[in-house]
PDB file of N, CA, C and O in Angstrom:
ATOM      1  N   UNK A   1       0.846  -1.184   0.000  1.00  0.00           N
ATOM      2  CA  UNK A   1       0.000   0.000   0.000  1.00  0.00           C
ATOM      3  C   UNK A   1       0.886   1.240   0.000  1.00  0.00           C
ATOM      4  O   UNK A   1       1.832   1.323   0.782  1.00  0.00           O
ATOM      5  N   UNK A   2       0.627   2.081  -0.758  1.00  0.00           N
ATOM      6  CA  UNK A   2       0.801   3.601  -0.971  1.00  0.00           C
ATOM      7  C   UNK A   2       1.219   4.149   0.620  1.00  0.00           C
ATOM      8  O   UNK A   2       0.438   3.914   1.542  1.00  0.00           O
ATOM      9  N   UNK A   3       2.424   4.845   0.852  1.00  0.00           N
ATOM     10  CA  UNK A   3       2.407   5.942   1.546  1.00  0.00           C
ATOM     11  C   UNK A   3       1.446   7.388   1.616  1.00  0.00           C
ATOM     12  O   UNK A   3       1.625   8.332   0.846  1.00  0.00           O
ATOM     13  N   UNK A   4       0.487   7.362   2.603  1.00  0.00           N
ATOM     14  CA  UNK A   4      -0.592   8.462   2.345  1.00  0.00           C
ATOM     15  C   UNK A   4      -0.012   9.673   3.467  1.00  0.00           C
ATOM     16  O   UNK A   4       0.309   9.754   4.653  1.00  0.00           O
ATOM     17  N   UNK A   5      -0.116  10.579   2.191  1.00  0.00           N
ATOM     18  CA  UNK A   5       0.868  11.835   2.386  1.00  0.00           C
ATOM     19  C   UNK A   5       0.098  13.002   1.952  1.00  0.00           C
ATOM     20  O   UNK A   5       0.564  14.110   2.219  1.00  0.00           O
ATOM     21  N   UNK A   6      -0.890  12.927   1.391  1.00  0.00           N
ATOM     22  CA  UNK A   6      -1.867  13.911   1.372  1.00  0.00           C
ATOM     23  C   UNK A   6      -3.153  13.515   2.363  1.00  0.00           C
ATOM     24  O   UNK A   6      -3.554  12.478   2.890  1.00  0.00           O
ATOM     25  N   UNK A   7      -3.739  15.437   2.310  1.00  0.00           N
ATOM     26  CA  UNK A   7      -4.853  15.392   3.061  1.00  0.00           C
ATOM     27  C   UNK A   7      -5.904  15.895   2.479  1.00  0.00           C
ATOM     28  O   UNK A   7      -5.706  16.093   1.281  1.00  0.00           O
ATOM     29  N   UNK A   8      -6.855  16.157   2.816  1.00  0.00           N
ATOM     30  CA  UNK A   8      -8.208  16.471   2.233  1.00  0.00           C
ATOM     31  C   UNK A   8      -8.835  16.821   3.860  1.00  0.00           C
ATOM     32  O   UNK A   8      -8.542  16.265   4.919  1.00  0.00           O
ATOM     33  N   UNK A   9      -9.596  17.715   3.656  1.00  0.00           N
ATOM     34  CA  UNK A   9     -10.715  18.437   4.929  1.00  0.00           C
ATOM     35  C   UNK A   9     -12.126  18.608   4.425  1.00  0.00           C
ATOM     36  O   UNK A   9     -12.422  19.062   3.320  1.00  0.00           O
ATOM     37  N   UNK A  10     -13.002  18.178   5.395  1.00  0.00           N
ATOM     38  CA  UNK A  10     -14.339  18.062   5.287  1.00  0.00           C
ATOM     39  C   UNK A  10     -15.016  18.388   5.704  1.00  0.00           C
ATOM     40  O   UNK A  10     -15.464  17.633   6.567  1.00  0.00           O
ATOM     41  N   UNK A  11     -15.839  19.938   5.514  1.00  0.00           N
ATOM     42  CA  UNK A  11     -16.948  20.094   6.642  1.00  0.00           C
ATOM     43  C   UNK A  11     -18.295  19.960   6.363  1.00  0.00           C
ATOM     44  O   UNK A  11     -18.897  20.486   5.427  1.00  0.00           O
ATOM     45  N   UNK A  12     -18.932  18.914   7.593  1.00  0.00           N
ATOM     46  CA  UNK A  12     -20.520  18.191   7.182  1.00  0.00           C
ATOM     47  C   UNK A  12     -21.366  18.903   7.886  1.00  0.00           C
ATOM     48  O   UNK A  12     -21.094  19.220   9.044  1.00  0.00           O
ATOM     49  N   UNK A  13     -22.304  19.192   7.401  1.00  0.00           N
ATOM     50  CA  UNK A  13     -23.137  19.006   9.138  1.00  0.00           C
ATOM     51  C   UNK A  13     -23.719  17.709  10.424  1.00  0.00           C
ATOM     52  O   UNK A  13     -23.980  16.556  10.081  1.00  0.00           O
ATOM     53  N   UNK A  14     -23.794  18.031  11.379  1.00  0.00           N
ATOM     54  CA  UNK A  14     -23.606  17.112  12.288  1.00  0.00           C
ATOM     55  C   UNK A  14     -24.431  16.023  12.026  1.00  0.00           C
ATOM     56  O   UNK A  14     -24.087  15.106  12.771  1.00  0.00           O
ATOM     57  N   UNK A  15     -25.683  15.586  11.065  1.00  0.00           N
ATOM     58  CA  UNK A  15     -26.179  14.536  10.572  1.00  0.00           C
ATOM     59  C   UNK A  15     -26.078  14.064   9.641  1.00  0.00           C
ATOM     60  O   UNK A  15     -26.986  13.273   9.384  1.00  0.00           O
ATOM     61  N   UNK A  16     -25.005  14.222   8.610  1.00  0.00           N
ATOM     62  CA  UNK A  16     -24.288  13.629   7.790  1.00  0.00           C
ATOM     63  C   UNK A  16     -23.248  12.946   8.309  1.00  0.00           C
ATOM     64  O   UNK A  16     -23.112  11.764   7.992  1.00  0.00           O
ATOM     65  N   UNK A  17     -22.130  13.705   9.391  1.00  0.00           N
ATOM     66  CA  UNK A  17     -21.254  13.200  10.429  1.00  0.00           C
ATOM     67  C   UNK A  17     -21.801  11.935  11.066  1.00  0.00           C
ATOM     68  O   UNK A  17     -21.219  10.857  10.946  1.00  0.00           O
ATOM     69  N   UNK A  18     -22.928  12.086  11.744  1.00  0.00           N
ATOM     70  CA  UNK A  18     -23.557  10.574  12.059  1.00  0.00           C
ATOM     71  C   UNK A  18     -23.922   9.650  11.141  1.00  0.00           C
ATOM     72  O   UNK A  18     -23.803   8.437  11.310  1.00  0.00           O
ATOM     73  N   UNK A  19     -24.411  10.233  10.065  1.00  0.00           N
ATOM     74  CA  UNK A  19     -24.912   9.350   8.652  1.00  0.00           C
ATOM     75  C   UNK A  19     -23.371   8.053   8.467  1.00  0.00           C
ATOM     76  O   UNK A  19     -23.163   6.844   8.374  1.00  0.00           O
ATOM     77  N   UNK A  20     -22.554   9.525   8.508  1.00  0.00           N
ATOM     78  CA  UNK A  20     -20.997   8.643   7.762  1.00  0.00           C
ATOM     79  C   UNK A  20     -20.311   7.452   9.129  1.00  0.00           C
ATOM     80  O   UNK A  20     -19.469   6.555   9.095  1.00  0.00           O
ATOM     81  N   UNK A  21     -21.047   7.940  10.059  1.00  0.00           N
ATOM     82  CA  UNK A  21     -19.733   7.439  11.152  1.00  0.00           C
ATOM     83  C   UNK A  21     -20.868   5.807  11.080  1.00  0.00           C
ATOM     84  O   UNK A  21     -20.221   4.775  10.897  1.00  0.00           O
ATOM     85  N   UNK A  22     -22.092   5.673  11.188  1.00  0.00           N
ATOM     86  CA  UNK A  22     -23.116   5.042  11.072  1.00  0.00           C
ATOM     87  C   UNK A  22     -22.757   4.018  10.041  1.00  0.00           C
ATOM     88  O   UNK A  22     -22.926   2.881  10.479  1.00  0.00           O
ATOM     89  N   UNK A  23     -22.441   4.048   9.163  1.00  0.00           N
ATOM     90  CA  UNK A  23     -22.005   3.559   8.279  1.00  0.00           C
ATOM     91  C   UNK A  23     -20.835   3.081   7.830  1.00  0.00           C
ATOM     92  O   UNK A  23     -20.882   2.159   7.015  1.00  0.00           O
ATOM     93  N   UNK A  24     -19.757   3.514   8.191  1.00  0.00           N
ATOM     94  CA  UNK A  24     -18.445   3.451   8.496  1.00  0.00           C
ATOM     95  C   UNK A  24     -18.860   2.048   9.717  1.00  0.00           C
ATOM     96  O   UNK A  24     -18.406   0.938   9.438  1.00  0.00           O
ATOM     97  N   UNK A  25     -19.668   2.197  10.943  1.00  0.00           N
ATOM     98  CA  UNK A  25     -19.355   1.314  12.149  1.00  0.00           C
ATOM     99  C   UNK A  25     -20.359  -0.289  11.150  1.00  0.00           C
ATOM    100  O   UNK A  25     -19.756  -1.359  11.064  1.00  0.00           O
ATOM    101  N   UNK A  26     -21.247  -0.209  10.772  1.00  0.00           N
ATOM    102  CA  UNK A  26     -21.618  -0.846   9.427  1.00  0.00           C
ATOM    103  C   UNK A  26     -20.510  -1.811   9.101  1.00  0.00           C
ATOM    104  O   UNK A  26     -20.519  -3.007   9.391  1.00  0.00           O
ATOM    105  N   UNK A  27     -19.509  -1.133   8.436  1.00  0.00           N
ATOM    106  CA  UNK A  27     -18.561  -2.092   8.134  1.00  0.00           C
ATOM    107  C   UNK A  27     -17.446  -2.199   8.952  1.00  0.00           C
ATOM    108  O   UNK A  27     -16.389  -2.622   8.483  1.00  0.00           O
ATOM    109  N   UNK A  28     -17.542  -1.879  10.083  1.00  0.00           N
ATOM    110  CA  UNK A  28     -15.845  -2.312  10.764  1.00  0.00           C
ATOM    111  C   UNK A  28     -15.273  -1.302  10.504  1.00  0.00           C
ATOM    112  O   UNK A  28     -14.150  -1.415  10.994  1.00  0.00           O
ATOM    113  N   UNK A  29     -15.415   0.072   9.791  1.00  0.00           N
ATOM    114  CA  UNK A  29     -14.160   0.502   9.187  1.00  0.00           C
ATOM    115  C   UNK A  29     -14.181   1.556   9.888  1.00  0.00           C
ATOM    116  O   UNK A  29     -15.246   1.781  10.462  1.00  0.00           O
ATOM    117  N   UNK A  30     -12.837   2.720  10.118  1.00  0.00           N
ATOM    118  CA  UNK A  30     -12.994   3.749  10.294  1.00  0.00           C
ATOM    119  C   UNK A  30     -13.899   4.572   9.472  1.00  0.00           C
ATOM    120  O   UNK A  30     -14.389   4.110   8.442  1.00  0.00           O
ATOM    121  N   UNK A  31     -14.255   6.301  10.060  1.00  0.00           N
ATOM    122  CA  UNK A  31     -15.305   7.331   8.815  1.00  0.00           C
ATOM    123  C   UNK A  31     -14.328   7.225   7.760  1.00  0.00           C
ATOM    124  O   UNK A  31     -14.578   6.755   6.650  1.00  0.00           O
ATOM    125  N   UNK A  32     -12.935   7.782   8.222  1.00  0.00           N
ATOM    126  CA  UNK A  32     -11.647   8.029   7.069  1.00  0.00           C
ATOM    127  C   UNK A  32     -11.687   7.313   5.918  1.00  0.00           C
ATOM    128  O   UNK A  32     -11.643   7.614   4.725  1.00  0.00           O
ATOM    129  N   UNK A  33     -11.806   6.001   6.708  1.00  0.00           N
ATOM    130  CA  UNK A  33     -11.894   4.802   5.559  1.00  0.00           C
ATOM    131  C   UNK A  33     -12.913   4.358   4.792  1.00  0.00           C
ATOM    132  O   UNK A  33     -12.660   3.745   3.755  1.00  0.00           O
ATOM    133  N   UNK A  34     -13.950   4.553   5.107  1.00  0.00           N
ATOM    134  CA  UNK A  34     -15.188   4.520   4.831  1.00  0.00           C
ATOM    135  C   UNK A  34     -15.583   5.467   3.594  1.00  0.00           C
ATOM    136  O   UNK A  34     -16.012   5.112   2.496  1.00  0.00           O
ATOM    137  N   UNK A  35     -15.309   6.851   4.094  1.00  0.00           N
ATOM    138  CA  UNK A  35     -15.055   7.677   3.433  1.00  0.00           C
ATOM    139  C   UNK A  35     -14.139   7.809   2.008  1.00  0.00           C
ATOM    140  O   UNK A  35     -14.578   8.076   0.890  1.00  0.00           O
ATOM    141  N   UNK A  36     -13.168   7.622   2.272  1.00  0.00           N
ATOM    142  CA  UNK A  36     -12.381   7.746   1.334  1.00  0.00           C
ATOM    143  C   UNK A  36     -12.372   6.269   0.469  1.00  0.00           C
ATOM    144  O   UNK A  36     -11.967   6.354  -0.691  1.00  0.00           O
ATOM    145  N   UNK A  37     -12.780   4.962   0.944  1.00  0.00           N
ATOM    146  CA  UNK A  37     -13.205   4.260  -0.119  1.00  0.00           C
ATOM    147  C   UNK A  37     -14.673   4.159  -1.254  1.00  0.00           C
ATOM    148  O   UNK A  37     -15.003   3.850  -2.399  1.00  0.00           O
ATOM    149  N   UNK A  38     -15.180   4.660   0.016  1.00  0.00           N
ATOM    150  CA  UNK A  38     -16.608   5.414  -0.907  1.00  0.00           C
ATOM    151  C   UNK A  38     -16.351   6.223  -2.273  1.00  0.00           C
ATOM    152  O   UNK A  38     -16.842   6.276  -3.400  1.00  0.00           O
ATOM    153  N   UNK A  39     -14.909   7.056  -1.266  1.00  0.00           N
ATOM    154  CA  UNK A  39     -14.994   8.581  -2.320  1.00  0.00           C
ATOM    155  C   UNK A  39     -14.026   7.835  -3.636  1.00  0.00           C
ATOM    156  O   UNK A  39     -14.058   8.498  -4.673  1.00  0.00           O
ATOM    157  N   UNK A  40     -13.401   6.878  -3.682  1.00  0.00           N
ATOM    158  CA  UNK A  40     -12.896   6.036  -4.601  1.00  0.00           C
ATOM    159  C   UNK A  40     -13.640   5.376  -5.349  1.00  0.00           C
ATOM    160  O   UNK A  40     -13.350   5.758  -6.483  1.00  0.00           O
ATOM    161  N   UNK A  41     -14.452   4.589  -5.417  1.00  0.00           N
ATOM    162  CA  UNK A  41     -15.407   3.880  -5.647  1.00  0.00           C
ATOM    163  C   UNK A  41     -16.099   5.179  -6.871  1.00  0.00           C
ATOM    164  O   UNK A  41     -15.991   5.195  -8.097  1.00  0.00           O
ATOM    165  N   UNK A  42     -16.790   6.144  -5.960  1.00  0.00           N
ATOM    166  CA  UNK A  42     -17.549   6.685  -7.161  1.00  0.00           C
ATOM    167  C   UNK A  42     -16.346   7.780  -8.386  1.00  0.00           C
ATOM    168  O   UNK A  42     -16.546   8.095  -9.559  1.00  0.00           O
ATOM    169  N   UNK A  43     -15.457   8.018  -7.708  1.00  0.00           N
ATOM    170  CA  UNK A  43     -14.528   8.989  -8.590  1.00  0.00           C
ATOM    171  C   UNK A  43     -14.224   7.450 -10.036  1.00  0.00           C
ATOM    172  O   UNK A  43     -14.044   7.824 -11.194  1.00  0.00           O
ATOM    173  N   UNK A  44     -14.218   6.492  -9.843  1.00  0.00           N
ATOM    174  CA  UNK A  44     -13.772   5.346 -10.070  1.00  0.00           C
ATOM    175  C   UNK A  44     -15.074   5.146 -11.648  1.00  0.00           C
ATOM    176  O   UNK A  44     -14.738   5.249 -12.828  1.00  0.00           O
ATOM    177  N   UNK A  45     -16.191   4.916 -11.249  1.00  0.00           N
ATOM    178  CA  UNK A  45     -17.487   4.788 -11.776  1.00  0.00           C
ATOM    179  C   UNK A  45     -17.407   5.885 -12.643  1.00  0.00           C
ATOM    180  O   UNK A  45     -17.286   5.651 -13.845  1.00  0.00           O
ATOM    181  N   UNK A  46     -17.458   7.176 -12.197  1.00  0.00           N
ATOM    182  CA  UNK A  46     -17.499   8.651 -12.413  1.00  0.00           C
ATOM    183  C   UNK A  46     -16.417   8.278 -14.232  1.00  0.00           C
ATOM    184  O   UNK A  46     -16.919   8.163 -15.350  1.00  0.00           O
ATOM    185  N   UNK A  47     -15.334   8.213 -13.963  1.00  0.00           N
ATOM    186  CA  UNK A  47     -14.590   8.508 -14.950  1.00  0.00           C
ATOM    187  C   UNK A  47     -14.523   7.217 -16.127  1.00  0.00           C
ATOM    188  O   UNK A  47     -14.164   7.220 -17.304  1.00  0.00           O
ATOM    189  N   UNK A  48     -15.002   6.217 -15.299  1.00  0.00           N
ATOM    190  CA  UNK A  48     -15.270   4.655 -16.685  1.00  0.00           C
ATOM    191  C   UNK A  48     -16.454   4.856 -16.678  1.00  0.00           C
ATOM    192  O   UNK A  48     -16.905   3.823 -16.183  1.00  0.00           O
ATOM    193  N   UNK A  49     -17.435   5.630 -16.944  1.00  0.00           N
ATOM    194  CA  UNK A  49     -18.380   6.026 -17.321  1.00  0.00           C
ATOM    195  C   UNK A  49     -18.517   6.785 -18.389  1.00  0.00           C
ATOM    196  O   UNK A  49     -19.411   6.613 -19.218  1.00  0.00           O
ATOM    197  N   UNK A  50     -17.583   7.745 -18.459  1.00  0.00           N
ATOM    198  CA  UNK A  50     -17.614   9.002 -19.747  1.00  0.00           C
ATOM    199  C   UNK A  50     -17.478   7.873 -20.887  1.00  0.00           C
ATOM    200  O   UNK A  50     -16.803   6.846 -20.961  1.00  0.00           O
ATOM    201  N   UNK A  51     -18.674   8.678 -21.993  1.00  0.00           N
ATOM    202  CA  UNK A  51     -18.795   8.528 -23.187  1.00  0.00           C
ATOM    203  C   UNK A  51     -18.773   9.383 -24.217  1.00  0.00           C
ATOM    204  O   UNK A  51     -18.978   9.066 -25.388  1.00  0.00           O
ATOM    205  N   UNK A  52     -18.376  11.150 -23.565  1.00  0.00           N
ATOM    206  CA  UNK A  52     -18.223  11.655 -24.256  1.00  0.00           C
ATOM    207  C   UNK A  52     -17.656  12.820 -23.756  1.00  0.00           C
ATOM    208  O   UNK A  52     -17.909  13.262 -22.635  1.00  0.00           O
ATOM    209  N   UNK A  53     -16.227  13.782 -25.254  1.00  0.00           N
ATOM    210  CA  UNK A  53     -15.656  14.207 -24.805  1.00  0.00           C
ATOM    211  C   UNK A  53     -15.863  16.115 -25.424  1.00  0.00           C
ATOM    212  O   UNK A  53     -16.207  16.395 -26.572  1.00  0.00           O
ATOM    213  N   UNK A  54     -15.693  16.683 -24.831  1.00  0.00           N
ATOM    214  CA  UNK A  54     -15.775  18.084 -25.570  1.00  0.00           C
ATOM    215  C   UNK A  54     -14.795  18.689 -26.227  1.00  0.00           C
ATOM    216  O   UNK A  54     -13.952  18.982 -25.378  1.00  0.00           O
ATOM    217  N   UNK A  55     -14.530  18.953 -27.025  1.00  0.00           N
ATOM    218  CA  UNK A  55     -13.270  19.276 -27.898  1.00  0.00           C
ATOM    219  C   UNK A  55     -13.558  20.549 -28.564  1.00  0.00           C
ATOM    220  O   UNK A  55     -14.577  20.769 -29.219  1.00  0.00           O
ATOM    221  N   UNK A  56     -12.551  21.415 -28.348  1.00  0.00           N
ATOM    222  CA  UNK A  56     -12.487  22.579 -28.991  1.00  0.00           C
ATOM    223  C   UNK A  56     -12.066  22.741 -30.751  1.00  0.00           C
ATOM    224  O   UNK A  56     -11.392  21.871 -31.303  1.00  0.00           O
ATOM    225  N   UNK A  57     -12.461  23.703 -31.332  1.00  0.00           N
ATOM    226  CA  UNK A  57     -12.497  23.636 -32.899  1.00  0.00           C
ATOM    227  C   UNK A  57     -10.861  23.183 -32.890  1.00  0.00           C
ATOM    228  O   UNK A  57     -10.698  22.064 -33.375  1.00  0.00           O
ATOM    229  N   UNK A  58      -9.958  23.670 -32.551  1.00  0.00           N
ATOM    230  CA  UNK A  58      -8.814  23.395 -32.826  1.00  0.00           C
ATOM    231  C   UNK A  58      -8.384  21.874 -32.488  1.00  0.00           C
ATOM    232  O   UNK A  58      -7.723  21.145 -33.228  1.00  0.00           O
ATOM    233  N   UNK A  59      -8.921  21.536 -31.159  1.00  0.00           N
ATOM    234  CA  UNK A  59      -8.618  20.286 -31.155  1.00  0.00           C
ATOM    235  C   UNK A  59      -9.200  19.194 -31.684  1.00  0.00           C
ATOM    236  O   UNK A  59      -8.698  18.091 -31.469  1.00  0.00           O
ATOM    237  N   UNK A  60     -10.622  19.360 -32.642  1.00  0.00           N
ATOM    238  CA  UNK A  60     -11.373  18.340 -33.298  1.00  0.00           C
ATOM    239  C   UNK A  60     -10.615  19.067 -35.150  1.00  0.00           C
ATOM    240  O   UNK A  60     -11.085  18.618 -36.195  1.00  0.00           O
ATOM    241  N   UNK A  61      -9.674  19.968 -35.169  1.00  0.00           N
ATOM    242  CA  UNK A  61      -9.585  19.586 -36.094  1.00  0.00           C
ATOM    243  C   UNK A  61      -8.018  18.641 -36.340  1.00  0.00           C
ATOM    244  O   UNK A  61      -7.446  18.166 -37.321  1.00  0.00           O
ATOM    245  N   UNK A  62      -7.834  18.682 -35.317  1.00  0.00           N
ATOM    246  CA  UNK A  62      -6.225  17.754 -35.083  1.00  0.00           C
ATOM    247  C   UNK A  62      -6.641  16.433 -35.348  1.00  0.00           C
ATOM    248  O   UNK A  62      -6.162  15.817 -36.301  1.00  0.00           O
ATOM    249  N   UNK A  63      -7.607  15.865 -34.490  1.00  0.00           N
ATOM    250  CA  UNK A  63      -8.211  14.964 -33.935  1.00  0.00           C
ATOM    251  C   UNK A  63      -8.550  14.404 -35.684  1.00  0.00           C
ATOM    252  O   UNK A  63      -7.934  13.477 -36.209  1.00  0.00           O
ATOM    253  N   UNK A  64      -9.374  15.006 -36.197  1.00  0.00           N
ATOM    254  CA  UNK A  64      -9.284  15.161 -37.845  1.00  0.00           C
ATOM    255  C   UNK A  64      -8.392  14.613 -38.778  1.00  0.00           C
ATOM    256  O   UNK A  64      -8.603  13.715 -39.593  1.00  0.00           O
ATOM    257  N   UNK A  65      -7.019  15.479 -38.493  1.00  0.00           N
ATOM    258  CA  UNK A  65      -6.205  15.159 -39.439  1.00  0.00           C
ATOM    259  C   UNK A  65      -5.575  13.890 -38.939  1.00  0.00           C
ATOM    260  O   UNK A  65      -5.063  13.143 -39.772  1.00  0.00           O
ATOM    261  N   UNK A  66      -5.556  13.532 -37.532  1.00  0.00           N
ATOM    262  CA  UNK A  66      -4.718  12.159 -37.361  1.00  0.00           C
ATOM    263  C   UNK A  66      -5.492  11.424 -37.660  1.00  0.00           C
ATOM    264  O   UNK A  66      -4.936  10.327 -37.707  1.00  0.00           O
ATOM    265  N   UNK A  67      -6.740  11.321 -37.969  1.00  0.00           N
ATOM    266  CA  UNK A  67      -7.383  10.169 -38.304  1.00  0.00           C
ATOM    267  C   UNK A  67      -7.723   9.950 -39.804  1.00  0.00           C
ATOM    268  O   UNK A  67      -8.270   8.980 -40.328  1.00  0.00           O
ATOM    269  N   UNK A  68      -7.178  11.300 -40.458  1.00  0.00           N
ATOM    270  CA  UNK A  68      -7.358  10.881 -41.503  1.00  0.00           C
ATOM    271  C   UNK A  68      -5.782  10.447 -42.381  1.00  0.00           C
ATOM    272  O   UNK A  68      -5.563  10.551 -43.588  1.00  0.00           O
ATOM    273  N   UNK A  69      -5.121  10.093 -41.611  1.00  0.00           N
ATOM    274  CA  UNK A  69      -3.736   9.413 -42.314  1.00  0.00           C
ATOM    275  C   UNK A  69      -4.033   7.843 -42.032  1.00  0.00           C
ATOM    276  O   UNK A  69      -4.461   7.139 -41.117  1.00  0.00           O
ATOM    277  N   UNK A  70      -3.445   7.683 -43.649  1.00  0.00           N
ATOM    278  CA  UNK A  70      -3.224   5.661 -43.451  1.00  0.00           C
ATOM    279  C   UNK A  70      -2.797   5.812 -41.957  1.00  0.00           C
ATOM    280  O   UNK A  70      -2.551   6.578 -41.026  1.00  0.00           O
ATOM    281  N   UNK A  71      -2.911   4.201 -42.514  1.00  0.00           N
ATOM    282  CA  UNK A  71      -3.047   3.327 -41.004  1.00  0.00           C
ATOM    283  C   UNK A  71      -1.402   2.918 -41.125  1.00  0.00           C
ATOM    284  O   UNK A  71      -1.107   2.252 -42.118  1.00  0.00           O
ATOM    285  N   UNK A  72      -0.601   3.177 -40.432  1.00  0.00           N
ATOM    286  CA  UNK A  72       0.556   2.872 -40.274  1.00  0.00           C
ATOM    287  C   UNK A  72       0.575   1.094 -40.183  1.00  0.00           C
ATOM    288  O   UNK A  72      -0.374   0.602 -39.573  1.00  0.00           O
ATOM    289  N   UNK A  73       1.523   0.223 -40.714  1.00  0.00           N
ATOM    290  CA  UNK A  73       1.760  -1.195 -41.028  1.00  0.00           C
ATOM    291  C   UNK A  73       3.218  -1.303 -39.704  1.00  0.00           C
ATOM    292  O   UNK A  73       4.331  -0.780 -39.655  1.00  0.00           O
ATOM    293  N   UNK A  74       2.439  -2.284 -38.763  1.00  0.00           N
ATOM    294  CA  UNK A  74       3.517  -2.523 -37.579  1.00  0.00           C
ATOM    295  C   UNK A  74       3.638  -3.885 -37.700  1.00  0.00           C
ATOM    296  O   UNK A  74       2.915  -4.609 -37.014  1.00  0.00           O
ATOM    297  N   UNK A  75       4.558  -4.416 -38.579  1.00  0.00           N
ATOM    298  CA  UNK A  75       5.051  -5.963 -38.499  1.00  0.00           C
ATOM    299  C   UNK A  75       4.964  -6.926 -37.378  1.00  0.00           C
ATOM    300  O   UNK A  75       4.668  -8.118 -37.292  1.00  0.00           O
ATOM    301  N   UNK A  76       5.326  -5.993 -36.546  1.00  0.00           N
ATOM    302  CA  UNK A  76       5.394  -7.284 -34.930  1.00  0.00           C
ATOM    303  C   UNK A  76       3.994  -6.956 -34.620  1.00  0.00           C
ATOM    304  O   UNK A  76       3.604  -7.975 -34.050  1.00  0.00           O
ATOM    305  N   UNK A  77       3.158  -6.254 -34.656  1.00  0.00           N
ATOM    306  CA  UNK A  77       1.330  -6.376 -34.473  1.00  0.00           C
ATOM    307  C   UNK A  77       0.695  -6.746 -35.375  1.00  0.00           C
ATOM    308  O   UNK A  77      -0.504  -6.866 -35.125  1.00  0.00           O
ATOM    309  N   UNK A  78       1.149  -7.097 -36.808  1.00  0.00           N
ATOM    310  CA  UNK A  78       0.606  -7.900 -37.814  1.00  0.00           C
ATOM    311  C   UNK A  78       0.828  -9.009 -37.584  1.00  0.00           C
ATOM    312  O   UNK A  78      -0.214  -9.663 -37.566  1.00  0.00           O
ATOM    313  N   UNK A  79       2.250  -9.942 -37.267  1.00  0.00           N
ATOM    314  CA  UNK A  79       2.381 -10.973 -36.935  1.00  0.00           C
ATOM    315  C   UNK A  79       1.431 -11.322 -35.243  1.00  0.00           C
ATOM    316  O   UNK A  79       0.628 -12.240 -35.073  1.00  0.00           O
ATOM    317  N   UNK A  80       1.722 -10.605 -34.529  1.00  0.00           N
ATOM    318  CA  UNK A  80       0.906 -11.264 -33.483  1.00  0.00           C
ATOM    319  C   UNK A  80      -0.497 -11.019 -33.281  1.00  0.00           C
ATOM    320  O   UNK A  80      -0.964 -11.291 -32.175  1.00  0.00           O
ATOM    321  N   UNK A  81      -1.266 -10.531 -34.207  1.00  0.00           N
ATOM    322  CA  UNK A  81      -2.629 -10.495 -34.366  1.00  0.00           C
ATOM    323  C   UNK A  81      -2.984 -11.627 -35.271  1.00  0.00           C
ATOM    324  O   UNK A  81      -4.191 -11.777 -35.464  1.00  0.00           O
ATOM    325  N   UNK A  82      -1.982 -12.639 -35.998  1.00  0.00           N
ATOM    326  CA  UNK A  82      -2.107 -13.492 -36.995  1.00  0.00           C
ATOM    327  C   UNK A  82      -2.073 -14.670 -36.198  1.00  0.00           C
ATOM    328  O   UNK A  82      -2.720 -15.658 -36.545  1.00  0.00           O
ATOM    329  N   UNK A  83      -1.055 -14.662 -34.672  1.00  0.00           N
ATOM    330  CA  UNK A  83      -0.829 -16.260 -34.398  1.00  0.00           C
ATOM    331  C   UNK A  83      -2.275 -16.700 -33.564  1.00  0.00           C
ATOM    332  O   UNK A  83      -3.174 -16.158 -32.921  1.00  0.00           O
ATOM    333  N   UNK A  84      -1.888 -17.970 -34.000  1.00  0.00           N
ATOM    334  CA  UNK A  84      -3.459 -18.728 -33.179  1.00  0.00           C
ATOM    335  C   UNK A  84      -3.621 -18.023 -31.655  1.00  0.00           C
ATOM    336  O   UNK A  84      -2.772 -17.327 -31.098  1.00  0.00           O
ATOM    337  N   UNK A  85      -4.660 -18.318 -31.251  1.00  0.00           N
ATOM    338  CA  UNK A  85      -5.035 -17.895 -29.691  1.00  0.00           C
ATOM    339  C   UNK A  85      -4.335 -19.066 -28.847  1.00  0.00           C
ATOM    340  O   UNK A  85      -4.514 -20.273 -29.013  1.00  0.00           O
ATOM    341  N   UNK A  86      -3.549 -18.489 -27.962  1.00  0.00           N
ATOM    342  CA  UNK A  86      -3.861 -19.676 -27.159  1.00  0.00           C
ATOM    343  C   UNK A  86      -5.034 -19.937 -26.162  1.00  0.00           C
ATOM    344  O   UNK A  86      -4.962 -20.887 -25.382  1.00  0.00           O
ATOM    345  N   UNK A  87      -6.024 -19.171 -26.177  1.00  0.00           N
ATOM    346  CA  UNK A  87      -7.076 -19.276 -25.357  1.00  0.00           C
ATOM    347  C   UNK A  87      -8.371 -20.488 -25.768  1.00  0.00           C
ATOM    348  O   UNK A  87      -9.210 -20.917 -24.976  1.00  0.00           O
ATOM    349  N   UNK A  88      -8.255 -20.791 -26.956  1.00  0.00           N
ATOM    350  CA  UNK A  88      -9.095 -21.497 -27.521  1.00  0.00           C
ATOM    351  C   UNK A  88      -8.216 -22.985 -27.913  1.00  0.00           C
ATOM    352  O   UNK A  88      -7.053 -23.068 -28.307  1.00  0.00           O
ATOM    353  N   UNK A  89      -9.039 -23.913 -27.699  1.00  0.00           N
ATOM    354  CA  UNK A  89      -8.473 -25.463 -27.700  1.00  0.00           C
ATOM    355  C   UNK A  89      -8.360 -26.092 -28.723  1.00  0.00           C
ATOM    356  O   UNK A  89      -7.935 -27.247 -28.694  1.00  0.00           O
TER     357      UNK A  89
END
């Protein structure tokens, strides 16, 4: 596990404070922990969720031109997109 070296501050009001600590005792865990795996969990969801991105004129027209060049030919990803699977029997 990560050395935790940053902080973050939180101010609730006092029935959210019980909501979290309530819940936190729920699972065994500290609020901290509770908390901050919660707050993982949805930051987590949050970002493998996006389906879509906003792009400025300049950057959809980049976005543009790289996609409109051939497809570059990579020998060692031609060959190993060719060999059998080994996943299949």
């Amino acid at each position: 596990m990560a050395t935790k070296t940053g902080q973050l501050g939180l101010r609730v009001a006092p029935e959210i404070k019980t909501l979290f600590q309530t819940a936190a005792a729920s699972q065994g865990v500290s609020v901290a922990r509770f908390i901050e795996q919660t707050a993982i969990e949805a930051a987590q969801r949050e970002l493998a969720d996006r389906t879509s991105f906003t792009l400025s004129a300049d950057q959809i027209d980049a976005w543009e031109t790289l996609n409109s060049e051939p497809a570059k030919d990579l020998p060692g990803l031609r060959e190993l997109l060719n060999r059998p699977s080994p996943f299949v029997d």
